[in-house]
N, C-alpha and C positions, 0 to 999 in steps of 0.2 A: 161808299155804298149806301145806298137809301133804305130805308125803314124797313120798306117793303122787301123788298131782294133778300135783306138780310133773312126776314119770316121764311122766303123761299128754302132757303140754306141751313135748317134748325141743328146744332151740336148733337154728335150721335154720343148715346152715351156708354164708355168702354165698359165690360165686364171681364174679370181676370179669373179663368180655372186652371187647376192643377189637376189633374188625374195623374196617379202612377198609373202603369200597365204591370210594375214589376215588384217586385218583394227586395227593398235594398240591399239586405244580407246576400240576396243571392247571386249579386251584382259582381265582378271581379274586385277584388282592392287594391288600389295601387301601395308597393313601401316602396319600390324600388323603379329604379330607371328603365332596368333589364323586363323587369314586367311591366310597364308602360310601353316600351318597344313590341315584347310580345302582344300584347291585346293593339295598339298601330298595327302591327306588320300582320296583324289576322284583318283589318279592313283596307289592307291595302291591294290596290291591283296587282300583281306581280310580274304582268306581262308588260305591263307600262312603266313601273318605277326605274327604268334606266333609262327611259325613251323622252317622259313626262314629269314638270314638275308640280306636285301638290301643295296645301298646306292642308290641314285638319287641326281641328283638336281634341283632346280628352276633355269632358266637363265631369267635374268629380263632386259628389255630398264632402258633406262636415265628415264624413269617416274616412275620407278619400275612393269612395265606392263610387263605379263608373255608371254615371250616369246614362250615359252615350258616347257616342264621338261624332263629329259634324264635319264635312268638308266644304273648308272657307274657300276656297278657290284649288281650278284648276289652271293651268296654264303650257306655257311653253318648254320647250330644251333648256332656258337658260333662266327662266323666274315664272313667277306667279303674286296676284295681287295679295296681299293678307290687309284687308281693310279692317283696321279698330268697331268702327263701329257696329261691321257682322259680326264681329268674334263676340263683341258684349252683349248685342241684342238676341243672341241666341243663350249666351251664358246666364241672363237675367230670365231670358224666359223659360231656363232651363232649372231655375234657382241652383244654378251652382254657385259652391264656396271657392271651387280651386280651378284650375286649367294649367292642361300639359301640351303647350302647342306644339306642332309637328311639321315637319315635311323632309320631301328628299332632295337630292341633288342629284338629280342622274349621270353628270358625271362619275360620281364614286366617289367623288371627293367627301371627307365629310368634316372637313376643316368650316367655321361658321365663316362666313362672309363679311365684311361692313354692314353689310343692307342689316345679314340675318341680326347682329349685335344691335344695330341702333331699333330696328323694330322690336328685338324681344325686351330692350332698356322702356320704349315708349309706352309697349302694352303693360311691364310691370308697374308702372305711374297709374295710367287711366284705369287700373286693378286695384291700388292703393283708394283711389278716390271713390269706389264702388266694393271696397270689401270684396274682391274676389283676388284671391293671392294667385298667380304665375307661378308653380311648381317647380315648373322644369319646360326647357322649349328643347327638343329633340331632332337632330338629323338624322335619317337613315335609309340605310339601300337593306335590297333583301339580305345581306348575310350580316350587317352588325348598326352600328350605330352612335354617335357622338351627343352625351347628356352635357348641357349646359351646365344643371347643377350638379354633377359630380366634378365638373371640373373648377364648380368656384365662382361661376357667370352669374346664375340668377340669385 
């Protein structure tokens, strides 16, 4: 590229804001799996979770206070994409410390899969290298739910 062109093309320069909208105390706090499933199954559709499969997640502060929750992908009957690099780019810009990833199986099943094991192994790694720890990765249909970390996984 020539001198000139490049002039054309000048570096924009980023600026990074934070506004809360919210008071964090007043935020839910996660201790446990069963209320991380409850505040999931309050943004979940319920008319789709047997039909459709999701992922989302919980983005949590230093107190484990819900930041929000996000939906990484929507998908088919039988998967859905959970890409790395949305789950961080949104965790980073969300400044969370923690994340409880999510989704269902509409089957009913709520046994984890290979897929779901090696993905929730990969995202705890790229978590380690970014200081946001992986909680807990959760399966669930509307009446109950399978924690990762109650059983020992993450």
């Amino acid at each position: 590229m020539k001198q000139n062109q490049i002039a054309s093309f000048p570096v924009q320069e980023l600026q990074l804001v934070y506004k809360q909208k919210f008071n964090p105390s007043d935020r839910p706090k996660i201790t446990t799996s069963e209320e991380a499933y409850r505040v999931l199954l309050s943004t979940w559709n319920l008319g789709t979770i047997g039909f459709i499969e999701e992922f989302k997640i919980l983005l949590l502060n230093r107190a484990n206070r819900v930041i929000g929750c996000y939906e990484v992908s929507s998908g088919g009957l039988c998967g859905t994409i959970a890409d790395p690099r949305v789950i961080f780019a949104v965790a980073l810009k969300c400044c969370a410390v923690g994340l409880i990833l999510a989704h269902n199986h509409p089957s009913g099943n709520l046994v984890p899969s290979n897929s779901d094991l090696e993905l929730t192994s990969k995202l705890k790694m790229a978590g380690k290298l970014l200081d946001i720890i992986i909680l807990d990765h959760i399966i669930l249909s509307n009446d109950f739910y399978f924690s990762f970390a109650d059983e020992g996984i993450t």
